[in-house]
C-alpha positions, 0 to 999 in steps of 0.5 A: 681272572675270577676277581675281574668277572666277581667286580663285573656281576657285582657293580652290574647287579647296583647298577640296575638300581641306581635310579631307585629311591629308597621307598622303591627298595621294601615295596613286595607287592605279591609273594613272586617279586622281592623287594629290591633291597632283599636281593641285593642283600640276598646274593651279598648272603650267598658270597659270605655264606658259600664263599668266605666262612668256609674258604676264608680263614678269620673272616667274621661274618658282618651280623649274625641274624642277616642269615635268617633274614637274607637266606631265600630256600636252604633248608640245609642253611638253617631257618629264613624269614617267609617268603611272602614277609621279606616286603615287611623288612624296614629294617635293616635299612638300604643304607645296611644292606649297602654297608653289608655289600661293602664289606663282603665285596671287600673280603671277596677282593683280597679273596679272589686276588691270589686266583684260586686254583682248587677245580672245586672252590673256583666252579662254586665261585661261578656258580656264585656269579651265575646265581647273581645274574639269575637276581639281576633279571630278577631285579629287573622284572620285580623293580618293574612289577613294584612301579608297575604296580604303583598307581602313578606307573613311573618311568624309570632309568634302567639300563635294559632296552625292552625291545630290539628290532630284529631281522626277519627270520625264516621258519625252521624245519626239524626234520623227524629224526633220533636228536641228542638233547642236553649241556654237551660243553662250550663254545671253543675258546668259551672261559669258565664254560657254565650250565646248570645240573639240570641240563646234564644228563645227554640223552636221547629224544626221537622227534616227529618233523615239525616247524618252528615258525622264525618270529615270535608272536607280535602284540599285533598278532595277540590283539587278534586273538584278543578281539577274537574273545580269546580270553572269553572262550572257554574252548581255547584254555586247559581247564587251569587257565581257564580257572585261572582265567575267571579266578583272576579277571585276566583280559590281556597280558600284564601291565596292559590297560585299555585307554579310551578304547586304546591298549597301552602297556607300562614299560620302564618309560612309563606307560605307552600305546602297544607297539604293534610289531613288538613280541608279546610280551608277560604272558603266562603259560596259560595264555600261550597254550590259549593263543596257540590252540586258536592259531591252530596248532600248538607250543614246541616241547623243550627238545624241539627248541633245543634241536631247532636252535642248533639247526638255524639261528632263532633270533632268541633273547628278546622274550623267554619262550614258553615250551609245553614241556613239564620241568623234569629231570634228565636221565641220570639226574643226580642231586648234589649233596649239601645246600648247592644240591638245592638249587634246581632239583627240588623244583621239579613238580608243577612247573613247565620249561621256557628256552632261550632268554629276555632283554632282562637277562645279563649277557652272555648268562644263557645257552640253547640247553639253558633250562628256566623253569616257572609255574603256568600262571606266571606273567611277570617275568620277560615271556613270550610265544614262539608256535609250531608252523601250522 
């Protein structure tokens, strides 16, 4: 049932903050993380707004200015508070915004007792669920931003496990070929089968043979390239990066700081010395295109990943991979109409794909045809790099 799915994404997306404190919940340290507290109460928005005012007959809305203040991009919605002064939000306070999650969860409950049977009602309710999970990995990744940010760089309880050891895998050969690419149904037996608009459209791609090596690169790998004056070589970067580079400092990846001539990284226990055999990790597209020019080689486009993982396992979910792949639409791309018309196409300038999924991501939330999308100089999300074989 829709209910027991609803009462499984809602408690999930608290959990991941029951170790904060309510300081933790305004801080908006740059314009790319939100505070806590405006995600909670933003996909609480998103139920009350798509869901019970027009499909709940005499449901009252729980305040009248939470859809200026909790609306995030529809324009088809009305008028928003500014992304980058969702941080200057003291009020409502966290203890409101809980009341608002209250009460929504509780009209969704008598809801979604009676299962709907309306193809069209129940897809957006799945689509509901699938938008929170995209906030739940944003939960985790800004929480992390905000204390990794604050110059005490706490530990704190969070139930995600930044890295899981993995078996080794073998390489993986695409071989040079005409492949079909794009969302072609679930697995059998797969409940509410979901994808997003953006991977409709199954089309045809003709691939070179090329190979996928079987294992991310390693913080080991990456200091190589580090010592190696990566970051001080202009010939290993696009001219953005290396723009980006000099505009910003950048030395490392995010949330790296040299101790006494010693690398540690913040992670949610705190800070600790790299782990050598872990996957890179908060790397921009930028850096991965750097590392891969001076390995010798280069990132796998989207349809490569996508062929590859249907060919071999590619032990992906640890780190979102960088591909070298601009987001576009797909053949056939039509936008929806109404404000659900908003959420992925409107996206499609200046911003490369990444494939596959992170420890930040909520279970069973993504696809070999998931396509997430970010702009090259983002670190702050769970990314990674994945390179063809030299």
């Amino acid at each position: 049932m829709l209910l027991t799915a609803f009462q499984s994404v809602r408690n999930h997306s608290v959990a991941l903050c029951a170790a904060l404190e309510p300081e933790d919940y305004v801080v908006q340290p740059t314009a790319d993380v939100s505070p806590p507290k405006w995600h909670l109460a933003h996909i609480t928005w998103f139920w009350e707004t798509f869901v019970l005012v027009p499909h709940m007959p005499g449901y009252r809305v729980f305040h009248d200015d939470f859809s200026y203040v909790f609306n995030s991009y529809y324009e088809t919605v009305g008028k928003r508070v500014l992304r980058t002064q969702r941080g200057n939000l003291s009020r409502p306070t966290v203890a409101d915004v809980y009341h608002y999650r209250r009460y929504v969860d509780e009209h969704m409950t008598r809801f979604l007792v009676n299962d709907p049977t309306d193809s069209d009602l129940r897809n957006l309710i799945v689509l509901g669920l699938n938008h929170e999970q995209q906030h739940q990995e944003l939960l985790v990744t800004d929480i992390k931003y905000i204390l990794g940010h604050n110059p005490l760089l706490p530990a704190l309880a969070m139930p995600v496990t930044e890295y899981v050891p993995n078996p080794v895998s073998a390489p993986i050969t695409v071989p040079e070929g005409v492949y079909e690419i794009g969302y072609q149904g679930g697995m059998p037996g797969e409940p509410n089968p979901f994808y997003f608009d953006n991977e409709l459209g199954v089309h045809k791609v003709y691939l070179a043979k090329t190979t996928l090596a079987g294992q991310l690169v390693t913080n080991a790998e990456y200091l190589e390239f580090m010592a190696a004056g990566g970051y001080q070589h202009f010939g290993y970067w696009l001219a953005d990066g290396w723009a980006w580079v000099n505009a910003n400092a950048v030395q490392a990846p995010l949330y790296w700081h040299d101790i006494d001539g010693q690398w540690h990284y913040y992670t949610f226990g705190g800070l600790v010395p790299i782990d050598p055999a872990a996957p890179v990790c908060h790397v921009s597209q930028y850096e991965a295109d750097a590392f891969a020019r001076w390995r010798g080689t280069r990132l796998p486009t989207e349809f490569e990943w996508e062929v590859a993982a249907g060919l071999a396992p590619l032990n992906w979910g640890q780190r979102w991979e960088w591909t070298n792949s601009a987001y576009l639409p797909y053949p056939g791309f039509v936008t929806a109409g109404g404000a659900v018309g908003e959420y992925n196409g409107k996206f499609m300038s200046n911003q490369l794909v990444l494939r596959g999924g992170s420890v930040a991501t909520p279970a069973g939330h993504s696809r070999p045809t998931y396509r997430n999308f970010f702009q090259p100089d983002k670190q702050w999300q769970y990314t990674g790099i994945r390179l063809i074989q030299a």
